[in-house]
N, C-alpha and C positions, 0 to 999 in steps of 0.2 A: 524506477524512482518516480514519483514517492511508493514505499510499499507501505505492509499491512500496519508498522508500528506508527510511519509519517501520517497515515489516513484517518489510523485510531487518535492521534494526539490531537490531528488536526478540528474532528471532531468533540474531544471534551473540550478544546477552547471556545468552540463554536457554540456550543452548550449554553458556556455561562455567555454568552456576548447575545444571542437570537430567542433562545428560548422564549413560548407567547410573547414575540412582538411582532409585527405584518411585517409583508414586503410590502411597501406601498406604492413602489413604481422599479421598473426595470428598466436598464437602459440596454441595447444591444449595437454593440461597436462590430460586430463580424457578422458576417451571414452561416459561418461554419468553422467549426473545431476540426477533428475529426471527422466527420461522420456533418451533412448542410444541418441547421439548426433551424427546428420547427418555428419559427416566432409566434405564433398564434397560439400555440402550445406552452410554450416558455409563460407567455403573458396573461394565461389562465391561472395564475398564482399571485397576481398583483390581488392585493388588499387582502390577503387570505395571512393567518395568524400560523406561525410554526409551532407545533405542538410536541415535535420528538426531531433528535439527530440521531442516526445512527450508521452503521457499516456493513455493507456485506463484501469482504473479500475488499479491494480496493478501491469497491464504490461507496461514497459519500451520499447515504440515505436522509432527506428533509422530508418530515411529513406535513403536512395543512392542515385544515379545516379543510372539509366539504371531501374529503377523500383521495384529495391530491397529493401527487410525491414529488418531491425533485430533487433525479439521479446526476449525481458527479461524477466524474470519473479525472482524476488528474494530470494522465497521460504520464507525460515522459518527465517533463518541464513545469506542469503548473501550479498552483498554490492560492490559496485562497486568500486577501487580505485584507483586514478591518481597518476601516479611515474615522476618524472621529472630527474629519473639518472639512474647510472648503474644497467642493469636487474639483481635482484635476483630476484628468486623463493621460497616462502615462503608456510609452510603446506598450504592448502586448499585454494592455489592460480591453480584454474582452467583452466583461458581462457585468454591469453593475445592479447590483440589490439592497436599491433603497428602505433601510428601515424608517426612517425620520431626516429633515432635513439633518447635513452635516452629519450623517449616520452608516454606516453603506458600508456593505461588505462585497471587493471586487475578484474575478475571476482574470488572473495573469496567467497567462499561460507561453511565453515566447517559442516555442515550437510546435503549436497546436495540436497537438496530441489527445488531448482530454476531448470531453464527451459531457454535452450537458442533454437531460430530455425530461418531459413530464411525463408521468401515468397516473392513471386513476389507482387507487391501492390494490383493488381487485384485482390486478393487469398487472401488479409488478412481479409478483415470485414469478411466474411466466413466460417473463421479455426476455428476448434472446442474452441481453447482456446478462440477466441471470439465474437462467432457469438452468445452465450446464454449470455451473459453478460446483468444485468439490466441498468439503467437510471445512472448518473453520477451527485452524488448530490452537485454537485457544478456550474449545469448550471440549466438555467429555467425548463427546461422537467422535473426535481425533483421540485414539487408543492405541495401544500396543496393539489389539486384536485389527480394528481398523487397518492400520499401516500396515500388516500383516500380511491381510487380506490383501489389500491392494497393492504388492508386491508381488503378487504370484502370476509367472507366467511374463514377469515386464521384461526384455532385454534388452530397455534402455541402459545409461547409465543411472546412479541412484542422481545426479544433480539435474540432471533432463528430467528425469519422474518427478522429483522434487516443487520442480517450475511449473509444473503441468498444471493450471487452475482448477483444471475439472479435476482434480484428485485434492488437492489442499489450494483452499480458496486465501490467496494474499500474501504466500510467500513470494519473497523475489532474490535476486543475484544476492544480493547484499547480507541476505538474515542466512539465504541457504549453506551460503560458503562459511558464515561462520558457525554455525548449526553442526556443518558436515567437518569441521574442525574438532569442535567441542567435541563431537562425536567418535573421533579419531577413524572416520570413514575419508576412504580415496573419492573424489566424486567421480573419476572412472572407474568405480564397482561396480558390477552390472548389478542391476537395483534385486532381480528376481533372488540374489544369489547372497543376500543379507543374512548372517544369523542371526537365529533368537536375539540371543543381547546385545548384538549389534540394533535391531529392530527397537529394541525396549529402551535402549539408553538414546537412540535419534529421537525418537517421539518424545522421551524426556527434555532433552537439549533444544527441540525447536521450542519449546514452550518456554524454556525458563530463557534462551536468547531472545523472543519477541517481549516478553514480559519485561524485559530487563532493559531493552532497550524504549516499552513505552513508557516505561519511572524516568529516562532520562530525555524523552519528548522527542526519539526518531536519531536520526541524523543526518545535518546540515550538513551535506556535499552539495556541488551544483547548486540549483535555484530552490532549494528546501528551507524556506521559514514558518513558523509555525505561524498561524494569523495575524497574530499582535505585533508580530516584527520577531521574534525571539527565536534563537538558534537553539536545535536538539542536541544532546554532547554525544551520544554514542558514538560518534565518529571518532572520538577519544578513544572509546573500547575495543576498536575492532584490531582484531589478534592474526586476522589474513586477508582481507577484503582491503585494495589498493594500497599492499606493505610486499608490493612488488621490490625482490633483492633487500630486502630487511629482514634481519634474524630474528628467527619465531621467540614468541611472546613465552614460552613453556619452558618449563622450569628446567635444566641439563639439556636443553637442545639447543646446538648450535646451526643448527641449517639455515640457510635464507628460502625467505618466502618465494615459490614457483606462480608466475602468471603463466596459464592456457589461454586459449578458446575450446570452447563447448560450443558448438551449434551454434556460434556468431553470438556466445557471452564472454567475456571475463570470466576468470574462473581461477581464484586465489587457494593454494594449500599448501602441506609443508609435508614433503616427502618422507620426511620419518615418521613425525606424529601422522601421517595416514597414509599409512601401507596397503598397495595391494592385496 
C-alpha cells in the first residue's frame, strides 16, 4: 500500500494542482527515506517548471524543464499532500515542494519506506528502480498471449507470480486477492498449471478490478489520502481483502471468508468460489 490504482489517482490529482508551475524551493526535514537521500540532487529541480505527471508501476514520475525527473516512490505508508496555507510541519512530514508562498505540496511518509531521487530523463528507463520492471497491466502488452507466456514453466503459486513486479508492474496484495477472487482462482494454484480460460478471464478481471477501483480514487485503509485530503471508496467494494470470517459477497455462497499467509502476505479467498 499504496498500489498501482492509489499512485494512478494520486497522480491525476496531482495533474490538475502542479501542472507548469515551478518548484521554487525545497525544504528537506530527513537525510533519508528508504534508501540516504541525495540533497544536492533533490535541489537541482528548484526553480524548474513541471511539465508531465506520470506512473510507472508504483513510481510517481515529475518531469521538468531542462530534462530533469523526480522519481517517487510511496513505500508502505506515504502519501503526498497539498497545503494551500501557512507552512507547518507536522510528524512524518519529510520533504516539502514549494510551488508559491502558501502553496506547497508535502511528502508524509510515517514509516519511511518511500524513495525519493533525481535523474536526468536519458537515465531514467535504466535506473535500477526501473529498468526490471514487468508489463503495465492496464495497457495492451498485458494480454491473454502475454500472461500465457509468462506462466510457463512458474511453480510458484499464481498469487506469488502475480506480486512479482518484474512480470506485472503495480499490482499488490490488495487488487491481486480481489482479481484472483473475481477470477474464481485459489491463489495456491501453481501459476504454471492455469488453463486457457482460466488465463484469459484473470488478465480480464485484473483490468477491469484496477480500472474500477481507479473511478473510485483507490482505497483508504491505513494512511491512504488522496492529495487534497479526500478518501478513495473502493475499500467499500472489496469482496475478500480484510473480510477475514465474513460471508462471501457471491450470490448462493455461504462460506466465510479464509485469511492465509503467502510468503509473509495476507492472503484473503473463499474456499468454494476458488477451488483447487
Amino acid at each position: 500500500m499504496p498500489e498501482l490504482p492509489e499512485v494512478e489517482t494520486t497522480i491525476n490529482e496531482l495533474k490538475s494542482i502542479v501542472l507548469n508551475k515551478n518548484i521554487n524551493k525545497i525544504i528537506l526535514n530527513t537525510d533519508s527515506l528508504r534508501k540516504p537521500i541525495n540533497k544536492k540532487k533533490i535541489k537541482k529541480i528548484e526553480g524548474l517548471k513541471i511539465i508531465n505527471v506520470s506512473r510507472r508501476g508504483k513510481y510517481i514520475i515529475i518531469s521538468f524543464t531542462n530534462d530533469y525527473i523526480l522519481l517517487i516512490h510511496l513505500g508502505m505508508s506515504g502519501r503526498l499532500i497539498f497545503r494551500k496555507d501557512k507552512l507547518v510541519i507536522n510528524k512524518h512530514d519529510h520533504i516539502v515542494f514549494f510551488i508559491k508562498k502558501n502553496f506547497y505540496i508535502i511528502l508524509n511518509d510515517p514509516r519511511k519506506f518511500g524513495l525519493v531521487d533525481v535523474f536526468l530523463k536519458k537515465d531514467l528507463k535504466n535506473c535500477n528502480h526501473l529498468k526490471n520492471l514487468g508489463v503495465e497491466p492496464l495497457t495492451k502488452e498485458f494480454s491473454f498471449f502475454y500472461l500465457k507466456n509468462a506462466l510457463l514453466k512458474r511453480k510458484s503459486n499464481i498469487k506469488t507470480f502475480l506480486l512479482n513486479q518484474k512480470i506485472i508492474a503495480g499490482l499488490g496484495n490488495i487488487y491481486v486477492c480481489e482479481s484472483l477472487f473475481e477470477s474464481n482462482i485459489s491463489p495456491f494454484q501453481i501459476a504454471k498449471n492455469l488453463k486457457r480460460k482460466q488465463i484469459s478471464l484473470l488478465c480480464l478481471k485484473i483490468k477491469k478490478v484496477l480500472q474500477y477501483a481507479i473511478n473510485l480514487k483507490g482505497s483508504s485503509i491505513s494512511d491512504f489520502k488522496l492529495p487534497s485530503g479526500l478518501l478513495g471508496k473502493f475499500q467499500n467494494k472489496f469482496k475478500v481483502y480484510d473480510r477475514e470470517g465474513k460471508i462471501c459477497k457471491r450470490k448462493g455462497c455461504k462460506e466465510m471468508i479464509i485469511r492465509s499467509v503467502i510468503n509473509g502476505r495476507s492472503t484473503y479467498y473463499c474456499k468454494k468460489c476458488q477451488k483447487m
